[in-house]
NUBA-883530 format. One record per residue: residue in one letter; x, y, z of N, C-alpha, C, O in turn. Coordinates in steps of 0.02 Angstrom, whole numbers, plus 50000, padded with zeros to 5 digits. Layout:
BEGIN
aXYZXYZXYZXYZ
...
END
This chain:
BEGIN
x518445441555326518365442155398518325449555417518505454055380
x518065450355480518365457355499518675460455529518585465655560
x519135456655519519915460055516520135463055445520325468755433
x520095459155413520295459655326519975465655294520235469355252
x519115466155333518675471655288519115478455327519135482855285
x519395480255376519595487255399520465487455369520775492655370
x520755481155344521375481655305521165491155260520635494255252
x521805492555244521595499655214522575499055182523085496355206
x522445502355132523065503255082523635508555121523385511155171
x524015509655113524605515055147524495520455094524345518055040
x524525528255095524445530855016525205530755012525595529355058
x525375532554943525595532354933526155541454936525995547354933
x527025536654944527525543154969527555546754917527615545054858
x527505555354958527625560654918528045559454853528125553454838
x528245562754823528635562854772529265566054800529815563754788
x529145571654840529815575254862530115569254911530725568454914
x529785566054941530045560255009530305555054969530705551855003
x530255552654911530795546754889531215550354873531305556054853
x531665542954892532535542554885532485545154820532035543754781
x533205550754802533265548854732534085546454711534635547654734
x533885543554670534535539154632534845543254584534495546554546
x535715543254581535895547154537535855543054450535835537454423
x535875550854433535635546254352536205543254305536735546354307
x536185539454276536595534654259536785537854196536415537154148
x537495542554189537595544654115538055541954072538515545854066
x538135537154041538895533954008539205539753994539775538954016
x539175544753971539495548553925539865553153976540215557453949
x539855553154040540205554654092540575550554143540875552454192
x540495544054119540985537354152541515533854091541635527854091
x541725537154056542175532653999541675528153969541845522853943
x541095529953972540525524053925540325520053955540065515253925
x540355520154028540085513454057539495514454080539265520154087
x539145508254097538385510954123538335505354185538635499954186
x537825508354245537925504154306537485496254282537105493854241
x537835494954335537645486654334537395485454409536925481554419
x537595487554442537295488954548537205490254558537565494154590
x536405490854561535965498254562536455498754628536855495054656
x536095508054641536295511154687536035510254758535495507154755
x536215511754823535915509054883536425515354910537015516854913
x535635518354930536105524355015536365520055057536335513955066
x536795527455095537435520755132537635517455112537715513355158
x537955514155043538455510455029538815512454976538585514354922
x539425512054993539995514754948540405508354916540465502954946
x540705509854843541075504654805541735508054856541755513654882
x542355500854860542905503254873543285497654835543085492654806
x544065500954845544445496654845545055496754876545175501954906
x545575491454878546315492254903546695492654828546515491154771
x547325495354856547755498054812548515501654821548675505654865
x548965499054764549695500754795549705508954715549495507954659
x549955514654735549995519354686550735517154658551145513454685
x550795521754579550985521754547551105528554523550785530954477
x551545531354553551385539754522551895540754456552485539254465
x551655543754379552055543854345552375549054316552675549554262
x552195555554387552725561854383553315562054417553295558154464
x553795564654412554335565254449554855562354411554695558854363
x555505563554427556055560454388556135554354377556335551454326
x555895551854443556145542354450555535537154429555455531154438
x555065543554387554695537954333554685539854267554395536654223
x554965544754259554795549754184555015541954133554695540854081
x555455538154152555665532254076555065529754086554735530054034
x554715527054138554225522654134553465526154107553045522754078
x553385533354122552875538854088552895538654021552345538153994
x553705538953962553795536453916553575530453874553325530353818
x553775524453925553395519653879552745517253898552475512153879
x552515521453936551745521553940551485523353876551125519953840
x551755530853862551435535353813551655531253760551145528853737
x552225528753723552315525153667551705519653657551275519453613
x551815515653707551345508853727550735511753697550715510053637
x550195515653715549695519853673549595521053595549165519753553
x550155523753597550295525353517550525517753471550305516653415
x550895514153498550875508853454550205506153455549935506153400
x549885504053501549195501053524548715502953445548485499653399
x548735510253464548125509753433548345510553340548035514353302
x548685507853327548905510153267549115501053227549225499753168
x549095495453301549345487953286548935483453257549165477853245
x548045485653236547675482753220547715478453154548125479853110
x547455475253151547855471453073547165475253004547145473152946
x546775479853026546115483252982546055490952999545685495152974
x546545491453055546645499653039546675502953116546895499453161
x546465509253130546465511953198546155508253251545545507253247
x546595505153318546045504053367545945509053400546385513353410
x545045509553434544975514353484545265513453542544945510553587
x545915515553553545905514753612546315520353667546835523553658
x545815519953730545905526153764546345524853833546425519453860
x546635531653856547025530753925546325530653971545735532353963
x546765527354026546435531154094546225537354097546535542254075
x545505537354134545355544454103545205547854061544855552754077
x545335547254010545265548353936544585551753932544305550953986
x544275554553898543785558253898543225559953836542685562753837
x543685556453773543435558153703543695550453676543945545453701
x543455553253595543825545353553544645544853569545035548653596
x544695538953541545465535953554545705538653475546305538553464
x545325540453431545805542353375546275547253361546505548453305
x546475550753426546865555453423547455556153400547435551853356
x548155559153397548835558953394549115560053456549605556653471
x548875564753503549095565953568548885562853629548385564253662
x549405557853641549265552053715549445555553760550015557753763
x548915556953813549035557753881548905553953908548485549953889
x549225553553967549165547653996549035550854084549015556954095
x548985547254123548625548454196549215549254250549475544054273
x549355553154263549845553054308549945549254372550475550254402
x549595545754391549705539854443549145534254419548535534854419
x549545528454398549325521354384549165517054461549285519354517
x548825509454441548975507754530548905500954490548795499354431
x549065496754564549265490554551548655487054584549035485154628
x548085484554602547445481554643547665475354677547895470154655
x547465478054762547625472954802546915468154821546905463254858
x546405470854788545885468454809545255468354726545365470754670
x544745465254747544255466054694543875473454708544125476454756
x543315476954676542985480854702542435475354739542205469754727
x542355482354806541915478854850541505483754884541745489354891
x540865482154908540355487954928540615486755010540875482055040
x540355495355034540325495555110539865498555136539845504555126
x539435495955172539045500455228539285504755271539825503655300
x538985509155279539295518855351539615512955357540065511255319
x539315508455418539595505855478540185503655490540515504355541
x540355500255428541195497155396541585501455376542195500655373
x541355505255364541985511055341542465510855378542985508555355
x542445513355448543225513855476543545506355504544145505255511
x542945501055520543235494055517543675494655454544235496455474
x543685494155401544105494355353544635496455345545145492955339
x544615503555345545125506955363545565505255407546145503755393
x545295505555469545905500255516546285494655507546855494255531
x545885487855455546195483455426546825484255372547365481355367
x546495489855333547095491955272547745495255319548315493055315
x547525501055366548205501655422548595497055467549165497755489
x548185492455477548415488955507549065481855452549645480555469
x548845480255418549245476855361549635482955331550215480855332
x549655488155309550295494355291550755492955345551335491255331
x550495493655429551085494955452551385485655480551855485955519
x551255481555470551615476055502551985474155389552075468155377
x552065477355351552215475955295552985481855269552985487955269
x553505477455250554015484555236553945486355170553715483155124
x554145490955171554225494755078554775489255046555185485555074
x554625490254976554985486254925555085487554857554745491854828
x555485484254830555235488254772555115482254729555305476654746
x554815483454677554595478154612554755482454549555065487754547
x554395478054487554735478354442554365473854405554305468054423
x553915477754313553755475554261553825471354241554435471854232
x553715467254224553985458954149553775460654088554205461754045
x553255461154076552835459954014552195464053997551795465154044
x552105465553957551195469253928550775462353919550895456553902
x550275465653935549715459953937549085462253916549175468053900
x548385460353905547755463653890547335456853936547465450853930
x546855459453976546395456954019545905459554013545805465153989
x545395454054043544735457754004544355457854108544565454854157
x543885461854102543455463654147543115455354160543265450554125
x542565454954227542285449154233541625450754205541225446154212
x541375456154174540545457854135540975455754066540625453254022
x541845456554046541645456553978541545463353943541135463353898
x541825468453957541215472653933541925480253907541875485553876
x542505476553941543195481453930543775476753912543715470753924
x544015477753900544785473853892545315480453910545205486253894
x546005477353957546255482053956546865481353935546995475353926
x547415485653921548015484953914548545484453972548625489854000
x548815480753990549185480554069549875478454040550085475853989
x550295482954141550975480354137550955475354190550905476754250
x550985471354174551015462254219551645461754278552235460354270
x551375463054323552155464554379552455455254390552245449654401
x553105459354375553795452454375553965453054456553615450354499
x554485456654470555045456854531554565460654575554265465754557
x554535456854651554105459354696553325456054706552895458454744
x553245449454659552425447754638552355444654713551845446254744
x552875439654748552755439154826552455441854887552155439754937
x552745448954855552755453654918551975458054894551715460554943
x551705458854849550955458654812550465456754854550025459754886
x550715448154844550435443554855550375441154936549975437354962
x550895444554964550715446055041550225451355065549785450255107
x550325456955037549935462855064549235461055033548795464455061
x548985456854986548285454254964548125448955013547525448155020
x548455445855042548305439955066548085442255140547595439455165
x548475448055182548405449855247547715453455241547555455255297
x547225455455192546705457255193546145455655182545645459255180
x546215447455172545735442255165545335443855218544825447255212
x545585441155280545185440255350544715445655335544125443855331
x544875453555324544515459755339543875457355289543275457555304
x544265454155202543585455055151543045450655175542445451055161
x543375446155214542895438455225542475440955280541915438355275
x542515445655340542235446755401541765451955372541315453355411
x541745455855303541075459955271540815455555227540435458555189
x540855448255212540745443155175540605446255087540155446855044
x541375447855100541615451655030542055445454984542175440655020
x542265444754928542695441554909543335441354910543565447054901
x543735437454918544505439954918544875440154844544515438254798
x545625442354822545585443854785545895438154733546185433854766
x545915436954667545935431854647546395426154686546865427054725
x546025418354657546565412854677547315412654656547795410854688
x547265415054594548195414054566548135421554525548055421954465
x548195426754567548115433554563548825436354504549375433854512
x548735440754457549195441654415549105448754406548695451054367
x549595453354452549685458754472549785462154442550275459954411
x549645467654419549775472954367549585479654358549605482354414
x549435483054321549405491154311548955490254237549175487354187
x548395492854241548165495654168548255501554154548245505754198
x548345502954100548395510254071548075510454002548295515153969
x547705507253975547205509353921546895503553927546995498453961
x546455505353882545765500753875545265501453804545155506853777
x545055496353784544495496853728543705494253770543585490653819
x543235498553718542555494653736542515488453702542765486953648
x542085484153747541975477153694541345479753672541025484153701
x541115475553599540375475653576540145469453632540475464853657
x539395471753638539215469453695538735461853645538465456753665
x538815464053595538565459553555538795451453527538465446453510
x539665453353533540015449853504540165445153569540295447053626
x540115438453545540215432753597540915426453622540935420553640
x541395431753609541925428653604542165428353675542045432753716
x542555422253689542795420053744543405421853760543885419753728
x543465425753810544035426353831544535421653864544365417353905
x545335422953840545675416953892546015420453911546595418653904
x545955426053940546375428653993545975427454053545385425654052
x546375428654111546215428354170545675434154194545965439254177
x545105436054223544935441754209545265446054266545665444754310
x544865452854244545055458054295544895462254320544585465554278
x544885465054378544435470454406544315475854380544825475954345
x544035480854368543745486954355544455490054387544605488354445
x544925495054343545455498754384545345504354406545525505954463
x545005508654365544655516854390544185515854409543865511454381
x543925519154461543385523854479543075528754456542805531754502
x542915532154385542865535354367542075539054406541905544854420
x541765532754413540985534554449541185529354520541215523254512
x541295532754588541375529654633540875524354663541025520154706
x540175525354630539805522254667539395515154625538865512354640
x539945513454559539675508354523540455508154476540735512354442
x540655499254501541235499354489541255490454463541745486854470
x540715488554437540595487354393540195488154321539625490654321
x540425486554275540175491254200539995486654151540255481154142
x539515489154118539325488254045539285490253996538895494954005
x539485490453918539425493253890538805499053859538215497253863
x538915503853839538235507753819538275508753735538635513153709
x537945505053705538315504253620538065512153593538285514353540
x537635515853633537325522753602537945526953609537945531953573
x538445526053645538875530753676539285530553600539495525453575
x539325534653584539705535853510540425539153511540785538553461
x540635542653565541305544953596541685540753610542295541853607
x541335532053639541695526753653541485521353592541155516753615
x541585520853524541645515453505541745508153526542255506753558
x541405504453513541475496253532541775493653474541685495853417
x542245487353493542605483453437542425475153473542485474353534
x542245470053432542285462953452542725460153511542535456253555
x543405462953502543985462353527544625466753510544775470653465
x544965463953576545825467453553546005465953505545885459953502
x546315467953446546635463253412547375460753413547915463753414
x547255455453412547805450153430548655451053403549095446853407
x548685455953383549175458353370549485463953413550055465853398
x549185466753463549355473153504549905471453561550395474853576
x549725465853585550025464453644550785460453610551315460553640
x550705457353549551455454553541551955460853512552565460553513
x551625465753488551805471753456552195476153494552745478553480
x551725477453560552095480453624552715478053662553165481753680
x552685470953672553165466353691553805467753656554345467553686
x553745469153585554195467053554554565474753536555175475453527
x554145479253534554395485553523554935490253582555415494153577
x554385485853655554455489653712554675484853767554745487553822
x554795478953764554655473853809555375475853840555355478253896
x556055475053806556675475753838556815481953861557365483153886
x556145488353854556545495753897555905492753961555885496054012
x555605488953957554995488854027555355484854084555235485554145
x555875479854050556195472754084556955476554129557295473854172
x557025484854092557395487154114557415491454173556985490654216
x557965497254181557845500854227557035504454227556745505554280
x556755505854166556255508354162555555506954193555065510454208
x555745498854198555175495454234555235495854286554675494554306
x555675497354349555665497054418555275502354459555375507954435
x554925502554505554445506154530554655503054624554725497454649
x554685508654644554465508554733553735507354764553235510854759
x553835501954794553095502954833553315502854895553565498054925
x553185510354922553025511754986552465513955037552555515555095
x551855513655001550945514555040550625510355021550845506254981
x550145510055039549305506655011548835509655034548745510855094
x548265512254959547635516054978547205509354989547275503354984
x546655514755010546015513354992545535518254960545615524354966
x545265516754941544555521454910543965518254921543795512654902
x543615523454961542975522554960542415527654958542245531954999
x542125525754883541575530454859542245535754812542655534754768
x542015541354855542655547754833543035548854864543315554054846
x543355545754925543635546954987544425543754963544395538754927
x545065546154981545475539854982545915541355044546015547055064
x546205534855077546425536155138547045531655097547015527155054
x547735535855139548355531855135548735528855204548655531455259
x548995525155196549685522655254550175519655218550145515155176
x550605522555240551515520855225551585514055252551565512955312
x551665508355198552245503355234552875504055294553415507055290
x552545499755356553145504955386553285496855443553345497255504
x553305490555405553695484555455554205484355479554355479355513
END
């Protein structure tokens, strides 16, 4: 027709005028590689209770962090596991465990935000801090959970005393996740702290029966879900944990975690979003 014959193509955008996307490096995320692509204006976030493990009134629990490590990677039933702290930056075959000076406990899954939600959010997380009082809780057990890609397993302290009061400050933030038609955070949620982690081979097809678990660092704010990168040679991949780590820890460490050592204050809840983190004090 002729309409159709004066149709004409758009040329095509400069090169300087497209968006550009940041580049995806494992070897600067603990080995992970994105899985969501990137989108301007939207930031990964999450909720979160800290864990700081300087100061006097955590140094026992900084302790059996750092032990917890050192047995870990040494419990394999075929020799060294790789396995790294939070943070961590190189192989896990080291002798010297450092460990991260503030752990956290996740009140939420990771979840994306548009500008526009940003301070909607924020107001929700203040608003549940302050109708919520401080409390304190308290460790049970080591555990290993695996990611929902599959793609990490981590080493966790499984919170005992206080899992109620968790389980309130997750629950008062439903409404907020459901009104960005975000997810809320698990159905029978099993609260905890990671502090190391192995890569899985992305190859190996074994089923996990743990419960899974969210991504705990941020290491790259803006992709907070991960996959393995098998080229990344700083992060070795193994099939699995081996099944010996977690009864090893229990048994070495389980009665100083069940003790005074395990008790921790929670008195705030962050958020993070992107690189940003905002706090409020429990203050019901």
């Amino acid at each position: 027709t002729k309409q159709q014959r004066h149709k004409r193509k758009l040329p095509a955008l400069a090169a300087h005028l497209a968006p550009t996307v940041p580049p995806d490096d494992p070897s600067k995320h603990q080995g992970r590689t994105r899985t969501t692509p990137h989108v301007d204006g939207q930031w990964a976030a999450y909720v979160y209770v800290p864990i700081a493990l300087r100061g006097s009134s955590t140094a026992a629990l900084r302790r059996v962090v750092e032990r917890a490590v050192g047995i870990a990677k040494t419990a394999g039933e075929t020799g060294i596991v790789p396995v790294h702290t939070l943070g961590s930056s190189g192989s896990g075959s080291g002798d010297v465990v450092e460990v991260c000076d503030e752990l956290h406990v996740s009140l939420t899954r990771p979840f994306f935000l548009r500008a526009y939600q940003r301070e909607e959010m924020k107001r929700a997380v203040r608003d549940v801090a302050k109708a919520h009082s401080p409390f304190v809780a308290s460790f049970a057990a080591f555990s290993d959970l695996t990611n929902d890609e599959r793609t990490r397993t981590f080493l966790s302290l499984e919170v005992g005393g206080g899992h109620q009061e968790f389980r309130a400050l997750s629950d008062a933030l439903t409404p907020a996740l459901h009104s960005f038609r975000q997810k809320e955070y698990y159905e029978q949620p099993r609260f905890h702290t990671s502090f190391a982690w192995v890569l899985r081979d992305p190859q190996a097809q074994s089923s996990p029966t743990q419960a899974p678990e969210p991504l705990e660092t941020l290491s790259a704010p803006t992709s907070v879900e991960d996959t393995v990168s098998a080229s990344t040679n700083s992060f070795p991949t193994i099939p699995r944990l081996p099944e010996s780590v977690v009864p090893a820890l229990n048994a070495e460490l389980g009665s100083q975690l069940k003790g005074p050592a395990g008790i921790f204050d929670v008195g705030e809840v962050r958020i993070r979003i992107g690189k940003d983190v905002f706090s409020w004090t429990l203050s019901g």
